[in-house]
C-alpha positions in Angstrom: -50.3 9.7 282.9 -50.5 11.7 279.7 -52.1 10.3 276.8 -53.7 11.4 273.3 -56.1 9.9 271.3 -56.4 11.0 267.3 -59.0 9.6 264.8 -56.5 9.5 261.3 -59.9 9.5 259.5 -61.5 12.1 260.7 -58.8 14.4 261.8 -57.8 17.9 259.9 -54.8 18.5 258.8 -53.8 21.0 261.1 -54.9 18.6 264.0 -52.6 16.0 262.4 -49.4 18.3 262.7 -50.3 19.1 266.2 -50.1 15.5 267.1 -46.7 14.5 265.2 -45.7 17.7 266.6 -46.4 16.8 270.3 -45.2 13.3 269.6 -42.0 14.7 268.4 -41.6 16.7 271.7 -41.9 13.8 274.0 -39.8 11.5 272.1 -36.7 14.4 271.8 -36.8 14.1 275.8 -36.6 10.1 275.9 -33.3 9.1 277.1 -31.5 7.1 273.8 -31.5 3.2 274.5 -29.1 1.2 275.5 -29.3 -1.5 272.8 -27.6 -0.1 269.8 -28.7 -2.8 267.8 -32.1 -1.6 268.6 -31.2 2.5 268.2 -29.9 1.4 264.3 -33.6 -0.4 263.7 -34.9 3.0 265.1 -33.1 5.2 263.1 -33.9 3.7 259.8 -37.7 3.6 260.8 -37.7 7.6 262.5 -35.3 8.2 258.9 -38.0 6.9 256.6 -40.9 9.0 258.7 -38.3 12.3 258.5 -38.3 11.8 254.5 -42.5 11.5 254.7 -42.3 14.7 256.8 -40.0 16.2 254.3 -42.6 15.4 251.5 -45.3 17.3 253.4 -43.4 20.3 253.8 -42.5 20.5 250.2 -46.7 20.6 249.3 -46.9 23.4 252.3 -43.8 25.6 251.4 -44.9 25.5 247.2 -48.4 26.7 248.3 -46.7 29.2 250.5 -44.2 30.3 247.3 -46.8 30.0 244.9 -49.7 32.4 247.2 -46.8 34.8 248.0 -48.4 34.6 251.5 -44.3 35.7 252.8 -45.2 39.4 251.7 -48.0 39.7 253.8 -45.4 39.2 256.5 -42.9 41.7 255.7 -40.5 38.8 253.9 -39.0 39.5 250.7 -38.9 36.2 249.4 -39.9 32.3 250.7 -36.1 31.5 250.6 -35.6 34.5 253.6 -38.5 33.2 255.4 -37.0 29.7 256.0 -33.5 31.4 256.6 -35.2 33.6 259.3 -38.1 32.1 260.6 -37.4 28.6 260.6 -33.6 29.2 261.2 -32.6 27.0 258.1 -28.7 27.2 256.8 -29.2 28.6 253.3 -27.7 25.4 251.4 -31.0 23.8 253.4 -33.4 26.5 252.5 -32.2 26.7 248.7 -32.7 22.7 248.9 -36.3 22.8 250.0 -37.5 25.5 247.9 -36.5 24.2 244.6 -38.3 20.6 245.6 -41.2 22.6 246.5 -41.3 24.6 243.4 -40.6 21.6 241.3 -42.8 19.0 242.7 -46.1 19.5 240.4 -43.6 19.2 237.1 -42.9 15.5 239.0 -45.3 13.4 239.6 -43.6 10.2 239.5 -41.1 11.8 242.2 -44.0 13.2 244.3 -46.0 9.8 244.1 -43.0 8.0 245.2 -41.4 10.2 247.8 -45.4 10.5 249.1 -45.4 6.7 249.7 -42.1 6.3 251.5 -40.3 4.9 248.7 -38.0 7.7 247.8 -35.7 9.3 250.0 -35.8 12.9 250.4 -32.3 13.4 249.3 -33.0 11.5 245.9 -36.2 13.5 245.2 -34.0 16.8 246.1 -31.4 15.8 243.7 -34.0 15.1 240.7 -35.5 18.5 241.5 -32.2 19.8 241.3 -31.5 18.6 238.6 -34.6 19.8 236.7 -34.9 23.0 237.7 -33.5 24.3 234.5 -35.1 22.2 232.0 -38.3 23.0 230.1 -41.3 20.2 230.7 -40.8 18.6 227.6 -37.4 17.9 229.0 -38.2 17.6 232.6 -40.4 14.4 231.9 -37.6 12.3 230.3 -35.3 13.5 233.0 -37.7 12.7 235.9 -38.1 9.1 234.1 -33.7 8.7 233.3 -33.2 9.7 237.0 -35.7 7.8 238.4 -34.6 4.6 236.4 -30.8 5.2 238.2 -32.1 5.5 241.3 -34.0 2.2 240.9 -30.2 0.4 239.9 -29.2 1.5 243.3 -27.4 5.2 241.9 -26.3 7.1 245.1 -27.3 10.5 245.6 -24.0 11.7 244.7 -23.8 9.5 241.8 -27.3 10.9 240.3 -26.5 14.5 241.0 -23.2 14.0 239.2 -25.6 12.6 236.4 -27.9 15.7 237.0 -25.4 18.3 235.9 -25.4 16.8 232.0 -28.4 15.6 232.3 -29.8 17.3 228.8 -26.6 15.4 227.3 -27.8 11.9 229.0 -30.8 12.2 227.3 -29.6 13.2 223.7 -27.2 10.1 223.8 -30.1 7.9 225.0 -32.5 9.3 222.5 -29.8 9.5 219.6 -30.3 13.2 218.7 -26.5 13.8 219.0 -23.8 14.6 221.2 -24.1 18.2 223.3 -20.6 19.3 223.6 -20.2 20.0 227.5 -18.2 22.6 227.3 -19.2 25.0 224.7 -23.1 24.6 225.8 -24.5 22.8 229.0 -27.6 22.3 227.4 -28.7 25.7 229.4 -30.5 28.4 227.1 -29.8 31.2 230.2 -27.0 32.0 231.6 -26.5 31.3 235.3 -24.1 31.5 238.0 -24.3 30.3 242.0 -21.7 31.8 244.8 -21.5 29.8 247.8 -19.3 31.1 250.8 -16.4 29.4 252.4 -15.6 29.6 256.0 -13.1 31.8 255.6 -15.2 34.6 254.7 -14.2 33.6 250.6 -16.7 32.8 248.1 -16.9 29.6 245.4 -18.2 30.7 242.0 -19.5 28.1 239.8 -21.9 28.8 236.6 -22.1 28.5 232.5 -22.5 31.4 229.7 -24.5 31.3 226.9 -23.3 32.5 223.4 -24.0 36.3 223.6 -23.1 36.1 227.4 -20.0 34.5 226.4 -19.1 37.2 223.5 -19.3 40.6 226.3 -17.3 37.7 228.7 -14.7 37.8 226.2 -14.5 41.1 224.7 -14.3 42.4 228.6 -13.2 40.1 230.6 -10.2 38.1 228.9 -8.2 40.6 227.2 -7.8 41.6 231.5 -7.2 38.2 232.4 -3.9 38.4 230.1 -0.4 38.1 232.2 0.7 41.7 232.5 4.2 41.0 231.7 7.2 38.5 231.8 7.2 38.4 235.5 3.4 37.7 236.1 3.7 34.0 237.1 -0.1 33.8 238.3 -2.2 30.8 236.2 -4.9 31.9 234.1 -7.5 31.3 236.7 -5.6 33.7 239.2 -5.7 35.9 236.8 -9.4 35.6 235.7 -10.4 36.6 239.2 -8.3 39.3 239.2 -9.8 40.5 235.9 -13.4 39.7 237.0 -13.1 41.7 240.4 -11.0 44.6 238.4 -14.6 44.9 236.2 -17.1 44.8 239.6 -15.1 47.3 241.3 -15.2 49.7 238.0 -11.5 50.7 238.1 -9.6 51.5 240.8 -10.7 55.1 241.2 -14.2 53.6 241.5 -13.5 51.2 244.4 -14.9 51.9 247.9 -13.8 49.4 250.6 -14.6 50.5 254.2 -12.2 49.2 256.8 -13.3 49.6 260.9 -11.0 49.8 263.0 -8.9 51.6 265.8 -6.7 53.9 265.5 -3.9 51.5 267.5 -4.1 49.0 265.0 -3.2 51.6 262.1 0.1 52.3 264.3 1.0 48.6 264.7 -1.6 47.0 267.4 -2.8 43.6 266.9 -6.5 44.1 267.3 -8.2 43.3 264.3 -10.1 45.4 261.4 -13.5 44.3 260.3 -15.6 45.2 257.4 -19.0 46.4 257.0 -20.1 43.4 256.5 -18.7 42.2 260.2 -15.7 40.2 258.3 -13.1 40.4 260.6 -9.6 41.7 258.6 -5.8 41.1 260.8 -4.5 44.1 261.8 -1.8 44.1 259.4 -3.9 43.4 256.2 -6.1 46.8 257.3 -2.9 48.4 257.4 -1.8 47.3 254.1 -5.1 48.6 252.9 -4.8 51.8 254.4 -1.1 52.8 253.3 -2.6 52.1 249.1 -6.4 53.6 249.7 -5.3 56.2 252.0 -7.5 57.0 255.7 -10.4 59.2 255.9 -11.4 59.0 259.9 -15.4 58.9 261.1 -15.4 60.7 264.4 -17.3 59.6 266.7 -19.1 60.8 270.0 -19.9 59.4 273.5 -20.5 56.1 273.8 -19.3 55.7 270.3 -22.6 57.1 268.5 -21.6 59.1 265.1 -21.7 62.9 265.4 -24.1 65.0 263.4 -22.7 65.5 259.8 -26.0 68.3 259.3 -27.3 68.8 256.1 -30.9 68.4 256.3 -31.9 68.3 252.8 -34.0 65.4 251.3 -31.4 63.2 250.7 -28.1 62.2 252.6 -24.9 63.1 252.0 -21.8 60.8 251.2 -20.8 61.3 254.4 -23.9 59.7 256.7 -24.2 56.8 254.3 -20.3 56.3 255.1 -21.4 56.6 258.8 -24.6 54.8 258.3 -22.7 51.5 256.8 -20.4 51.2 259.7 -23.1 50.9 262.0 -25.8 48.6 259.8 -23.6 45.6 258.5 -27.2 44.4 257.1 -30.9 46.1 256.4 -32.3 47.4 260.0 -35.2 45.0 259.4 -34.3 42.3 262.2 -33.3 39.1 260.6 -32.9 40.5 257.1 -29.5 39.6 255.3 -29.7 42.3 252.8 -25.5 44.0 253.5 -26.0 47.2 254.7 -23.8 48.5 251.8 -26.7 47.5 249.1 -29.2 49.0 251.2 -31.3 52.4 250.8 -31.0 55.3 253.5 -34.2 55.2 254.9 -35.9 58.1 257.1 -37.2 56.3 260.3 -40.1 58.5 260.9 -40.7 59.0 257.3 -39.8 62.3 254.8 -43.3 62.7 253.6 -44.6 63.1 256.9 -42.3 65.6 257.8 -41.5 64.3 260.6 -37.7 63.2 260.1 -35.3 65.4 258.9 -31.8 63.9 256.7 -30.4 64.2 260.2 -27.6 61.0 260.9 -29.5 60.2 264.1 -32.9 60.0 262.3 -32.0 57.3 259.5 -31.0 53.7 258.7 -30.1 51.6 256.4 -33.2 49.4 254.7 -33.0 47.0 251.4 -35.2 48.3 248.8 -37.8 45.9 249.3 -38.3 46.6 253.3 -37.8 50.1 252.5 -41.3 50.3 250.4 -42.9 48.0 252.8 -42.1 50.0 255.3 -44.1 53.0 254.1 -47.2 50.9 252.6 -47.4 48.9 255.8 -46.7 51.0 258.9 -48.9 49.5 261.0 -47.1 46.4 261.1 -43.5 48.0 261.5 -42.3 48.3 265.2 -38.9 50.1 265.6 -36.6 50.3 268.4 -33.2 51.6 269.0 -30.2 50.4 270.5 -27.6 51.8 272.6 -25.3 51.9 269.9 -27.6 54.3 268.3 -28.9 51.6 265.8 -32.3 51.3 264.8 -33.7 47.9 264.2 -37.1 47.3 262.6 -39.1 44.4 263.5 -41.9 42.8 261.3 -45.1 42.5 262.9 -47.7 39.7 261.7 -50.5 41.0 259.3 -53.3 42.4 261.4 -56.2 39.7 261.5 -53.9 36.9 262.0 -54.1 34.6 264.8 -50.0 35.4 265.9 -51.2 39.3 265.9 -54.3 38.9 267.6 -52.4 37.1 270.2 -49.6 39.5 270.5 -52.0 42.4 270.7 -54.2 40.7 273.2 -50.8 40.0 275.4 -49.7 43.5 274.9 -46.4 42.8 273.1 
């Protein structure tokens, strides 16, 4: 018979999270009960204790953001470290860094989600809502939001209240009307990009005055119809505008297509990007009959042949080849694309001791790239059969996961 005792008065902290931790273990492996009267009554109670959890992590993960403690790990940022380490969707990860980060400008939220008597999806939705207010403003938010929570608000309903939330409180406080449109109450410009399953992306943001003017002076005179047969709306044609700017003309866009050579002569197998988007076969041909082909030949066991030129810095060329093999940074579990990344020498130029050979680099995002060379010791690289090298983090020496792994030989 297992069984653990655990003094709530005297225990630490760390002891605490040990026990819900076990506790949560055994109960995962209880078969569900048959009364589902009794599993509703259970799910409200284990509900309320998930939202107290919830509250706890938010304290842990802003002293984690706030100590930049992820660094000494090799993470770019806290956001990446819930994303990799904790396995959390981005939407989820976004979500509980911004309550984090906004809990001490709440303390009415904090005191109240603490005792159980705020959910955690209200108290993410105030956060949210917050985020881009100074504290002046942030205290009569927290206080408006908190007031339409208490007359039984939905979630949905207070985040639709969020996203005007500096015109809420000029009509309560009689300081005039904001015009929604023309300003959103926001003194910086921002914009968020969320991706659709279909490989797409959602754009959704607000420009201030001078953002608004280059918006306008670029941007729109693009967007106009290009003639009496364009028939696309003036969103469709926004886009096209917008995407026209990014790609810097069309003499300045690069798109890399993969594929084989069968599917350029009318096979079905699909294309992919560098990005590991697959493309159907007949939209990479489309591609290739207006951007033209330019083949990457490729060795045994489909490893890219040596393009030479071992001078300091790579050519066009073995970034080309580089990208088609590192669809993200060679750091393992880093979403940096491999197209935005820097071509790093795995053994390191200043030692002299990797020359701008292609079997002798990767692809690393800026910020891996530096800590790469100020933190060997804590870099472990491998490579795969494919030729690819992939860079594993190692904890900070000192720690307790190091010591382990050293005394365990891994």
């Amino acid at each position: 018979m297992r069984s653990m005792a655990i003094d709530l008065d005297e225990a630490s902290t760390a002891e605490m999270v040990n026990a819900l931790s076990m506790i949560a273990a055994e109960l995962a492996q209880r078969p569900t009960p048959d009364s589902s009267a009794a599993c509703m009554e259970l799910t409200e109670t284990l509900a309320a204790a998930s939202d107290l959890c919830e509250s706890v992590l938010a304290g842990f993960i802003g002293r984690v953001d706030t100590h930049g403690e992820v660094q000494r790990w090799g993470l770019p940022s806290t956001r990446a470290w819930l994303r990799s380490r904790l396995g959390m969707r981005d939407h989820n990860a976004k979500q509980r860094l911004t309550s984090a980060r906004q809990r001490h400008r709440l303390p009415q939220t904090t005191k109240l989600w603490a005792a159980g008597e705020l959910s955690s999806d209200y108290a993410a939705t105030i956060s949210d809502a917050v985020a881009r207010l100074d504290d002046s403003d942030c205290g009569a938010a927290e206080s408006l939001l908190l007031d339409m929570t208490s007359q039984g608000f939905s979630p949905g309903k207070l985040a639709s209240f969020g996203r005007r939330i500096r015109d809420v409180i000029a009509e309560r406080d009689g300081t005039g009307q904001v015009d929604p449109e023309s300003s959103r109450g926001y003194t910086r410009s921002w914009i968020t990009c969320t991706r659709s399953l279909d490989g797409g992306r959602y754009l959704k943001g607000w420009l201030n005055a001078e953002d608004a003017a280059v918006w306008e002076g670029t941007v729109a005179p693009l967007a106009a119809p290009a003639g009496a047969d364009d028939h696309r709306d003036l969103p469709e044609r926004t886009a096209a505008a917008v995407t026209s700017v990014l790609a810097g003309g069309h003499t300045a866009t690069k798109v890399t297509v993969i594929c084989d050579l069968e599917t350029l002569t009318g096979g079905t197998a699909p294309a992919r990007l560098t990005d590991g988007t697959p493309i159907p076969a007949e939209h990479a041909r489309r591609i290739a009959l207006s951007a033209g082909v330019s083949p990457l030949i490729l060795g045994r066991g489909h490893v890219p042949l040596y393009l030479g030129h071992r001078h300091r810095f790579a050519s066009p060329g073995q970034r080309r080849v580089l990208e088609t093999l590192y669809s993200t940074c060679a750091v393992h579990d880093c979403e940096i694309p491999g197209t935005l990344c820097e071509i790093d020498h795995v053994d390191g130029w200043a030692l002299g001791n990797s020359p701008t050979d292609i079997d002798k680099l990767a692809l690393c995002c800026g910020w891996h790239n530096r800590f790469k060379h100020t933190n060997a010791e804590q870099i472990r690289i491998s490579r795969g059969a494919d030729g690819r090298y992939i860079y594993r983090v190692l904890p900070p020496p000192g720690s307790v996961r190091r010591q382990r792994m050293d005394s365990e030989g891994l």
